[in-house]
Chimera marker file (.cmm) of the C-alpha trace (Angstrom):
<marker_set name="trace">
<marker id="1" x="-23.630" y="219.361" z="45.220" r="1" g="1" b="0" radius="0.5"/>
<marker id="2" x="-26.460" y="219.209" z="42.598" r="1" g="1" b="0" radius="0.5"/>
<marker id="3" x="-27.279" y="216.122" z="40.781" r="1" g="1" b="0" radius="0.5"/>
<marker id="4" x="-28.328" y="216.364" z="36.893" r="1" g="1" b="0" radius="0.5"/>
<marker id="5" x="-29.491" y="213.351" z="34.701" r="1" g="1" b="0" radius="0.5"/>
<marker id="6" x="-28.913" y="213.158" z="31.083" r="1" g="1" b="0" radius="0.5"/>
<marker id="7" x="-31.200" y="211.840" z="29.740" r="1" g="1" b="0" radius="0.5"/>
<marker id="8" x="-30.964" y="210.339" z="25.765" r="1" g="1" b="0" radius="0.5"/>
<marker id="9" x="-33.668" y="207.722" z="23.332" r="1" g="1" b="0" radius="0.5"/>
<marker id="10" x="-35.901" y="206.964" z="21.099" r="1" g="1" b="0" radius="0.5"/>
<marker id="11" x="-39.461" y="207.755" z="20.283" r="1" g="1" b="0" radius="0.5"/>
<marker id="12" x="-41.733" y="205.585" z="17.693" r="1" g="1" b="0" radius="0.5"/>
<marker id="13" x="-43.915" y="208.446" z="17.109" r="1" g="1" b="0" radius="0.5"/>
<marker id="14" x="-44.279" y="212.450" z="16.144" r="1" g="1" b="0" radius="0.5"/>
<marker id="15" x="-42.128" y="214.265" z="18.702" r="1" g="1" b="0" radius="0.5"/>
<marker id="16" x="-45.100" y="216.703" z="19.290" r="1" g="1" b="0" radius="0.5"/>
<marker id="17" x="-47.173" y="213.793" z="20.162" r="1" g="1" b="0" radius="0.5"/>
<marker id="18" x="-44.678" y="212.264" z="22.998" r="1" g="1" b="0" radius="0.5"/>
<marker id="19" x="-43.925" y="216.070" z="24.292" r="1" g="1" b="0" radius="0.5"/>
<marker id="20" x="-47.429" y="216.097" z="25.180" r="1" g="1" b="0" radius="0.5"/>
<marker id="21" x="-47.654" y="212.903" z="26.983" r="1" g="1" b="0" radius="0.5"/>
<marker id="22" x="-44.297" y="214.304" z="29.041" r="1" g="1" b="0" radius="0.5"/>
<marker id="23" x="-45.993" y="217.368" z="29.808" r="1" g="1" b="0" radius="0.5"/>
<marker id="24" x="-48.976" y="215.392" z="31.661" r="1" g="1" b="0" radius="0.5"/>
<marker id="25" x="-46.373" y="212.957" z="33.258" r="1" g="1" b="0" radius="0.5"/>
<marker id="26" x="-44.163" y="216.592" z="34.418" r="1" g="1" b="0" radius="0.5"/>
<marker id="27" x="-46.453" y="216.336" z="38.048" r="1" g="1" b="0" radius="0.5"/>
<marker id="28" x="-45.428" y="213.032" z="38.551" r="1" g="1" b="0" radius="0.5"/>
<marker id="29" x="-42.099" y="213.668" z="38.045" r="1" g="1" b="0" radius="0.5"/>
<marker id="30" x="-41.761" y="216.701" z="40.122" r="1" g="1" b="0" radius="0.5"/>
<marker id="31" x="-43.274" y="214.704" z="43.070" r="1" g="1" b="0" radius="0.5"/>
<marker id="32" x="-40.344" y="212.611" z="42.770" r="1" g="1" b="0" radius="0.5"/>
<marker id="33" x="-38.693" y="215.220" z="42.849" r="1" g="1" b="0" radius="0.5"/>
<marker id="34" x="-36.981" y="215.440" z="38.957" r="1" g="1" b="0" radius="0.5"/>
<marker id="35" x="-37.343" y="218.866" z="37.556" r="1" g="1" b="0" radius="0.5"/>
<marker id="36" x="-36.877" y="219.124" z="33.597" r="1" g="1" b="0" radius="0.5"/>
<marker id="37" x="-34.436" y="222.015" z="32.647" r="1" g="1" b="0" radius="0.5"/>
<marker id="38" x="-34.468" y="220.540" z="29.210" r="1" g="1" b="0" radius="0.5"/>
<marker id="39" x="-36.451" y="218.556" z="26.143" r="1" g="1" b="0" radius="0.5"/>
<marker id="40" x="-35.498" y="218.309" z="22.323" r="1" g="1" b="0" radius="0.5"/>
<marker id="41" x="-34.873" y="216.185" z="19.857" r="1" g="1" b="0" radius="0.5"/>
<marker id="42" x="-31.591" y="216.231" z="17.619" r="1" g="1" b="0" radius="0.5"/>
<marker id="43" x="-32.154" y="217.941" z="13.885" r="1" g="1" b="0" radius="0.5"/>
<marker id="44" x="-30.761" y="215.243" z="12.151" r="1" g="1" b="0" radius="0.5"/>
<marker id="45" x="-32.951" y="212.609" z="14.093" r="1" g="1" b="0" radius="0.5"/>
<marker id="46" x="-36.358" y="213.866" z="15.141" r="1" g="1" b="0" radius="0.5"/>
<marker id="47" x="-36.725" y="210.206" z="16.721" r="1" g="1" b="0" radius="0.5"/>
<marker id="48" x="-33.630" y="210.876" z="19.369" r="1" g="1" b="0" radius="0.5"/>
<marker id="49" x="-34.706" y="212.884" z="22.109" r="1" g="1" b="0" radius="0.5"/>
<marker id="50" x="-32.863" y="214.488" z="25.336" r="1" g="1" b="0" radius="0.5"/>
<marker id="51" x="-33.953" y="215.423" z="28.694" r="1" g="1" b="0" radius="0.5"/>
<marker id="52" x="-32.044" y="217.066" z="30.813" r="1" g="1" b="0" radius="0.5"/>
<marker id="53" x="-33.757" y="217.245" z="34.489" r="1" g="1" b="0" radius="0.5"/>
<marker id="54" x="-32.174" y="218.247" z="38.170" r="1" g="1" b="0" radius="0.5"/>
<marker id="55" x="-32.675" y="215.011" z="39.604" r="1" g="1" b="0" radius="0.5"/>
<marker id="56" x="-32.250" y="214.197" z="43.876" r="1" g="1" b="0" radius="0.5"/>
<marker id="57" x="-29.893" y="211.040" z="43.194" r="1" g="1" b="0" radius="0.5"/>
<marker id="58" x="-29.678" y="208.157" z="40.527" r="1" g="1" b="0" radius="0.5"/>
<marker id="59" x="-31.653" y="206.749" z="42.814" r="1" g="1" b="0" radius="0.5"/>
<marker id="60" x="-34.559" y="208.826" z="42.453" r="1" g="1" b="0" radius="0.5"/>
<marker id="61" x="-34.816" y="208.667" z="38.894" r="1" g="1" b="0" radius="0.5"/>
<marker id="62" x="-34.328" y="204.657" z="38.645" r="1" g="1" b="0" radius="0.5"/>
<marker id="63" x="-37.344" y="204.829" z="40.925" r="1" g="1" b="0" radius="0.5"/>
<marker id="64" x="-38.993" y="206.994" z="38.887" r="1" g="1" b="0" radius="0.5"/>
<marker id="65" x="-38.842" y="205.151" z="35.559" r="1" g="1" b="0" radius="0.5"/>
<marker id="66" x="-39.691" y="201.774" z="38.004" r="1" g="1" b="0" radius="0.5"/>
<marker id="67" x="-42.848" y="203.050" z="39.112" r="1" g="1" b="0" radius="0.5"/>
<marker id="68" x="-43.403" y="205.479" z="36.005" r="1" g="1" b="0" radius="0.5"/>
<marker id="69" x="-42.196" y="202.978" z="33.442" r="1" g="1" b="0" radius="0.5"/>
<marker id="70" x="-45.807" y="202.225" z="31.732" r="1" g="1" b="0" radius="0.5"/>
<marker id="71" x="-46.775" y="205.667" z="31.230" r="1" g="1" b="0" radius="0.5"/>
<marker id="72" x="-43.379" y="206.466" z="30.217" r="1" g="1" b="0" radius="0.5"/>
<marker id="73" x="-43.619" y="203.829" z="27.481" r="1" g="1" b="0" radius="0.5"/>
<marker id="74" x="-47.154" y="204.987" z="26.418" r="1" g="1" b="0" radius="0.5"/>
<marker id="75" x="-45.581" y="208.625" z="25.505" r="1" g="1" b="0" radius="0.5"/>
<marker id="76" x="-43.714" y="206.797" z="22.963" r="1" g="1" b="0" radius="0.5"/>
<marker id="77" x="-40.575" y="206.520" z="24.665" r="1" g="1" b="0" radius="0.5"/>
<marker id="78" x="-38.681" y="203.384" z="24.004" r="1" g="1" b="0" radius="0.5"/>
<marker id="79" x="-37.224" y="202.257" z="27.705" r="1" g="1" b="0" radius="0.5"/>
<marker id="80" x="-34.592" y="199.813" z="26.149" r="1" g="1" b="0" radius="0.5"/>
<marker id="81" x="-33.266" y="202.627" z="23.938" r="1" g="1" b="0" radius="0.5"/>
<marker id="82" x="-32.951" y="205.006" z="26.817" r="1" g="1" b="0" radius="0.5"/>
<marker id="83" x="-29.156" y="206.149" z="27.784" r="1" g="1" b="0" radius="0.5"/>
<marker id="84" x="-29.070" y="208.263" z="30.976" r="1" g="1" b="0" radius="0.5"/>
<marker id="85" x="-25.620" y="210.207" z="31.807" r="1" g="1" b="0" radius="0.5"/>
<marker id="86" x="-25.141" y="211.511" z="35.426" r="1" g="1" b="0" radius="0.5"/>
<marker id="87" x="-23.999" y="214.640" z="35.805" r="1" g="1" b="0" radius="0.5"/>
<marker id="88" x="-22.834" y="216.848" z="39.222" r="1" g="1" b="0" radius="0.5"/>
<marker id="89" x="-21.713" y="220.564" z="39.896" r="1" g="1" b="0" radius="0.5"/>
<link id1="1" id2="2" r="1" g="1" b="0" radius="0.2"/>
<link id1="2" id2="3" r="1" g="1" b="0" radius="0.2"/>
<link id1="3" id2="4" r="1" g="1" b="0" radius="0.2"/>
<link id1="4" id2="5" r="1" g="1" b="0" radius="0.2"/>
<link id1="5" id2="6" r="1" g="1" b="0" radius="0.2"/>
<link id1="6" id2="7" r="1" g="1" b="0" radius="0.2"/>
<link id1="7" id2="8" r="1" g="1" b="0" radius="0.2"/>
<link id1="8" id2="9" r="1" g="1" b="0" radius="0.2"/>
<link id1="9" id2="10" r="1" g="1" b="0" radius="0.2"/>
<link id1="10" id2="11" r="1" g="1" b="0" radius="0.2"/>
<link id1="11" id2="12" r="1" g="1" b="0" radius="0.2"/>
<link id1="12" id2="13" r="1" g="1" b="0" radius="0.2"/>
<link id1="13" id2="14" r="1" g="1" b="0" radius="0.2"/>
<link id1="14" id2="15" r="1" g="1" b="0" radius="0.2"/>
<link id1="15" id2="16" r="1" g="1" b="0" radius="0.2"/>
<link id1="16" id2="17" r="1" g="1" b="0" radius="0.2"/>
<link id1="17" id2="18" r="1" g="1" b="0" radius="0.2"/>
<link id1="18" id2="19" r="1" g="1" b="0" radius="0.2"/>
<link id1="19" id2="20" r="1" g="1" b="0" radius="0.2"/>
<link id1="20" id2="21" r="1" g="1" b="0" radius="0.2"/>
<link id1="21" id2="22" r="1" g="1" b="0" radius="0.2"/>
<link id1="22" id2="23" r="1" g="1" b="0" radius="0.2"/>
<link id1="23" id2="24" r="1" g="1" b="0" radius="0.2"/>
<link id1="24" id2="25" r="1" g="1" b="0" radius="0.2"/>
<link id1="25" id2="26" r="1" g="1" b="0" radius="0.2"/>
<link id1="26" id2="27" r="1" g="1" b="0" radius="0.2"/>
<link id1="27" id2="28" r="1" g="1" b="0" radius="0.2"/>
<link id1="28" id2="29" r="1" g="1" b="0" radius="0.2"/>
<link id1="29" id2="30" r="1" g="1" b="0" radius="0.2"/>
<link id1="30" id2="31" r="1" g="1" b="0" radius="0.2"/>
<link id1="31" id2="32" r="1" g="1" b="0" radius="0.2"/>
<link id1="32" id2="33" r="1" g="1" b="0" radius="0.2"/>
<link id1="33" id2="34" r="1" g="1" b="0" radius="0.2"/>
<link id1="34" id2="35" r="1" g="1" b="0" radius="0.2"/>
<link id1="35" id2="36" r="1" g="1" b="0" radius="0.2"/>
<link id1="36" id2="37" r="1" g="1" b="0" radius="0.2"/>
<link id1="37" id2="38" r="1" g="1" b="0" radius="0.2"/>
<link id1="38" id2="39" r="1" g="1" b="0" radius="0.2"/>
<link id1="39" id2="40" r="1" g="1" b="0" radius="0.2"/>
<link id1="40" id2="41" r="1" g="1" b="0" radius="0.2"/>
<link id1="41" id2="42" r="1" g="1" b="0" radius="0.2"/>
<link id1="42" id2="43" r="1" g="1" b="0" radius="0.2"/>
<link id1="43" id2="44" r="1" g="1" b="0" radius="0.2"/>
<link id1="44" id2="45" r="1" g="1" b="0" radius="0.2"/>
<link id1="45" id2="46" r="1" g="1" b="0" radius="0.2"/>
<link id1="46" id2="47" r="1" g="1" b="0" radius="0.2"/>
<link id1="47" id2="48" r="1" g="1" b="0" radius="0.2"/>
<link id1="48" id2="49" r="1" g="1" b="0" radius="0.2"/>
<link id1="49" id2="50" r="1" g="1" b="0" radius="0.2"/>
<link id1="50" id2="51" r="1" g="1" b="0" radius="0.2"/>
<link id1="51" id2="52" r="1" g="1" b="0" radius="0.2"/>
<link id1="52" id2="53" r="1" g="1" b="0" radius="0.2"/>
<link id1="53" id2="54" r="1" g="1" b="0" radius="0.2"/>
<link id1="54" id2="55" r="1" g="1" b="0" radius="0.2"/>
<link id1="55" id2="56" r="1" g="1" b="0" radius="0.2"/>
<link id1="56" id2="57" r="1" g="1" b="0" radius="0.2"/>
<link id1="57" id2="58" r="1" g="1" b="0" radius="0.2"/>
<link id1="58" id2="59" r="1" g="1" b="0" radius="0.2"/>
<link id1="59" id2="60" r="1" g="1" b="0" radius="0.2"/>
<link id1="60" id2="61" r="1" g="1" b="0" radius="0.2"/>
<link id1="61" id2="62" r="1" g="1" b="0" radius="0.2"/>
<link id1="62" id2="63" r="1" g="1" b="0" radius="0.2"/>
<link id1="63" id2="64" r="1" g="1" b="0" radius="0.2"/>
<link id1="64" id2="65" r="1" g="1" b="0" radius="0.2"/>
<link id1="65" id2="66" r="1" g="1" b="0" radius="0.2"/>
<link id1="66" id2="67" r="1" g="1" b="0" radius="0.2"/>
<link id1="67" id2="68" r="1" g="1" b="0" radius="0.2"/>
<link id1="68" id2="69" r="1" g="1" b="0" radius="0.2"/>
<link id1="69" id2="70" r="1" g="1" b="0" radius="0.2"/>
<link id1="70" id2="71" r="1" g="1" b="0" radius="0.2"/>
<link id1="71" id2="72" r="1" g="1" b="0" radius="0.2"/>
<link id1="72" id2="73" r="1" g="1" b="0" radius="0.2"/>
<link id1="73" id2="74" r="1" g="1" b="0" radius="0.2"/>
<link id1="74" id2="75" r="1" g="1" b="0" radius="0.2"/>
<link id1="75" id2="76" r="1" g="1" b="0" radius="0.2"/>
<link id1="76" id2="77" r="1" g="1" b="0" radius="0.2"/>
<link id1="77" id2="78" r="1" g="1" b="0" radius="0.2"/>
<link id1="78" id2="79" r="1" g="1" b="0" radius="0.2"/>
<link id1="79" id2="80" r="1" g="1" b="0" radius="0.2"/>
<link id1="80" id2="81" r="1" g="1" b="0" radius="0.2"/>
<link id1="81" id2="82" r="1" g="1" b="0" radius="0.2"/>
<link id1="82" id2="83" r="1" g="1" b="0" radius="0.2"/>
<link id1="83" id2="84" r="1" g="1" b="0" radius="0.2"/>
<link id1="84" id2="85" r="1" g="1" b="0" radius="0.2"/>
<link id1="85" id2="86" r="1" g="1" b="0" radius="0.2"/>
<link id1="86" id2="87" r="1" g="1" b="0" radius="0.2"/>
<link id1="87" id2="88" r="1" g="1" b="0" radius="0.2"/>
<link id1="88" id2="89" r="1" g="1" b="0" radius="0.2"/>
</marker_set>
């Protein structure tokens, strides 16, 4: 069974200017083993922004954004706005 993480918040800055910062933080991820399938922001909202990523567990990814937290917060990403939905197949 394959784990997928939802992943939904807020930016305080140009969307171009956090994709960039996730593209640098993309080998970090991957070591952990989180693979993006997905990035966007909604049209009505360019400040809301989903990720969708094959993740190993919850786990994982709470470790992740533990360890990753800082950097994650200097892309613009606002932790405390960040709603993550856990999805299977």
């Amino acid at each position: 069974m394959a784990s997928y993480a939802l992943i939904k918040f807020k930016i305080n800055n140009d969307f171009s200017e956090w994709e960039q910062a996730f593209y640098v933080a993309q080998p970090m991820a991957r070591k952990a083993g989180i693979i993006e399938l997905f990035h966007g922001m909604t049209e009505d909202d360019p400040q809301t922004c989903f990720v969708l990523a094959h993740v190993p567990s919850k786990e994982a990814m709470d470790k992740f954004f533990e360890n990753a937290g800082e950097e994650v917060a200097k892309s613009g990403h606002i932790l405390e706005s960040t709603e993550v939905t856990m999805l299977t197949n």
